[in-house]
C-alpha positions, 0 to 999 in steps of 0.5 A: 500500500503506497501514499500518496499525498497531494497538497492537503488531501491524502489517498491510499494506492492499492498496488494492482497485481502484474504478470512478471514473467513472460507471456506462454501460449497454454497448451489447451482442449477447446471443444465447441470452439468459436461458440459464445458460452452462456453459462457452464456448470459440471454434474454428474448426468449419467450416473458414471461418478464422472462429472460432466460439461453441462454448457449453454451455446447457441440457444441450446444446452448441451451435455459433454463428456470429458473427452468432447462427446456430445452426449445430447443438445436441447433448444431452450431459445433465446431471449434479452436477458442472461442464461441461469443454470441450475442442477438437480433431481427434480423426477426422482430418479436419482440424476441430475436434471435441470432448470435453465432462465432463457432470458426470455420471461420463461423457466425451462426443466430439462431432464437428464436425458434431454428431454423437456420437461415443462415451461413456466412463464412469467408476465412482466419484465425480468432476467435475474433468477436463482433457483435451488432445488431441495426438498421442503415438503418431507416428501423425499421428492425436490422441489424448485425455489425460484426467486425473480425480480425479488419474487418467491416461486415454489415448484414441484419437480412437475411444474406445478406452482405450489405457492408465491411470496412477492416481496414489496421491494424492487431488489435484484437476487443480489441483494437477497439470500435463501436458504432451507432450515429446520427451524421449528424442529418439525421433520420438514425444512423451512424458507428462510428468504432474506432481503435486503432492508426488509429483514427476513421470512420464514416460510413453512411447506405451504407457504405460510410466513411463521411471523416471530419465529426467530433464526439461530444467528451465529455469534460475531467472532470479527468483522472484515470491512469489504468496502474500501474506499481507494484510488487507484492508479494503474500503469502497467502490463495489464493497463496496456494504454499506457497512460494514468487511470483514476478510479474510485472504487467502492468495492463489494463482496460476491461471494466468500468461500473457507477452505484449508488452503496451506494443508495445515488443518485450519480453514482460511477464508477467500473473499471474491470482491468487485468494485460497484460501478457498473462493468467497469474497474477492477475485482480480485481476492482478499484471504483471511485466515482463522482470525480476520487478518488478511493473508494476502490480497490480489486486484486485476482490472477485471470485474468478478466472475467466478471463483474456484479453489482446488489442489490442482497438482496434487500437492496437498496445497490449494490453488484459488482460480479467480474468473473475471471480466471487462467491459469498458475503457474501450475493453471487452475481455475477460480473463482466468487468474490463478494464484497459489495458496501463499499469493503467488501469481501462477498464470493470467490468461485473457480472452476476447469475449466480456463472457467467462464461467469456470469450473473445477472437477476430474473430468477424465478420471486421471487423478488430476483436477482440470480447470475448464473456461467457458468464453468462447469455446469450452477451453480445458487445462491442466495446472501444468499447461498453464506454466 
């Protein structure tokens, strides 16, 4: 951290992560290459214990094994707004099957063999989904939580609206959580739909708010403050105009994920941060460990995507893959940041395309953890293709 002191005012510099050695061609796989890839999550379809590419391409979903069979594609159209992608049992069969957002006003169940399930529709103007399936009703069957534009959609796996909740607040998912809970100790789940101020609701298995129920709120060990409020000035590698860039940037948390990166049987914590403003600016990864202290923190000119942590060398230590994107100063680009358990920078990869979702799983069966890219094309490494 450097200051920087002009006349009476004083900013905080954050010091921006650059590549320092030299740029190296990856060896990699593509599959459907030159499609632009709206969403890619990994399951397991056909029961083998081998997960595989599940991908939305060319208004279609698509189903590849590790090695680029396809096993089946399905039309699900295309509408304004961005795909989601969510996998699950919803048929009792025991496999995956899957609900996909078109960006369309309408939700689409997909089994695991490729055959459309149901549609539903919804009226009005929207495109921010999240969906999660489980079970609420004690029946052992799933059903689908959906929330959109705020709103609370309860499905069976056959499509049938079991009931709604609509919120009085015009938020996006992002500013909202759900979960399932067992929280009045019946052998069923409940909702518990948390939106932003507005507090929290507890739905039972109908659909009715259990006003005065509280939810067990775990104690405050630390705080982290996640909204810095910096100037940053880049002149750098991966700045490639070459000229000062100011920004403020009030940055946000997307996601936190705990894992043992170091081997030493304690958990540290990896937060994924963006800055607010709309596209632009940059993103990147603080570590913590036990205590709330920061390890390391690692910043690109790239907005947050995605964020994965593996051992993908088998080395008993984990490696954090970050994901993220660009789509102003003139840029459209995203780009694949993966960084070593002590901060070590391993690999910065960029593509032409502001789309990028990541990945991590064995998806040959050979004992080592890929990571797959879906941008343009479905790209698949190897730890050791990348250095």
């Amino acid at each position: 951290m450097v200051i920087l002191i002009l006349g009476c005012s004083i900013f905080w510099i954050r010091e921006f992560s650059i590549e320092t050695k030299p740029s190296v061609e990856p060896k990699e796989t593509i599959y459907l290459q030159g499609t632009l890839i709206g969403n890619l999550i990994l399951c397991d379809v056909d029961g083998d214990d081998v997960d595989e590419i599940v991908a939305i391409g060319e208004q279609k979903l698509i189903i590849l094994k590790g090695d680029g069979t396809v096993l089946w594609q399905q039309y699900i159209g295309k509408g304004n707004g961005s795909y989601s992608l969510t996998s699950g049992d919803i048929n009792g069969d025991g496999l995956d099957d899957f609900i996909v957002n078109n960006g369309n006003k309408e939700i689409i169940a997909i089994n695991s063999n490729g055959n459309e399930l149901w549609r539903y529709n919804f009226t009005g103007v929207h495109y921010d989904i999240y969906t999660k399936i489980v079970n609420i009703t004690g029946d052992f069957k799933n059903e689908i939580l959906l929330v959109e534009n705020g709103n609370l959609h309860v499905f069976t796996g056959g499509g049938s609206l079991l009931w709604k909740y609509t919120t009085t607040s015009d938020y996006s998912c992002s500013n909202m959580y759900l979960l399932t809970k067992n929280v009045t100790g019946d052998p069923r789940n409940e909702v518990v739909f948390c939106i932003l101020n507005e507090g929290y609701h507890v739905f039972n298995e109908t659909g009715v708010d259990l006003i005065g129920i509280e939810v067990d709120k775990p104690e405050i060990i630390w705080n982290y403050d996640v909204n810095p409020m910096d100037i940053d000035i880049g002149e750098n590698e991966t700045y490639p105009r070459g000229s000062i860039m100011t920004s403020y940037t009030d940055m946000i948390c997307e996601t936190i994920k705990s894992s043992d990166l170091d081997g030493d049987g304690i958990i540290e914590f990896v937060i994924g941060l963006s800055a607010s403003y709309l596209n632009g600016g940059e993103g990147g990864i603080s570590v913590l460990d036990e205590n709330g202290t920061i390890l390391f923190e690692r910043y690109w000119y790239e907005k947050f995507r995605g964020l994965q942590i593996a051992d993908l060398d088998n080395d008993g230590k984990k490696e954090i893959i970050f994901s993220g994107a660009c789509a102003s100063f003139g840029w459209n680009r995203s780009g694949l940041h993966i960084v070593s358990w002590n901060g070590t920078e391993i690999c910065n990869r960029t593509y032409g395309t502001y789309y990028i979702f990541t990945a991590v799983s064995d998806i040959d069966n050979d004992g080592l953890i890929e990571i797959i890219v879906g941008t343009e094309g479905i790209h698949i490494y190897k730890l050791s293709d990348l250095i």
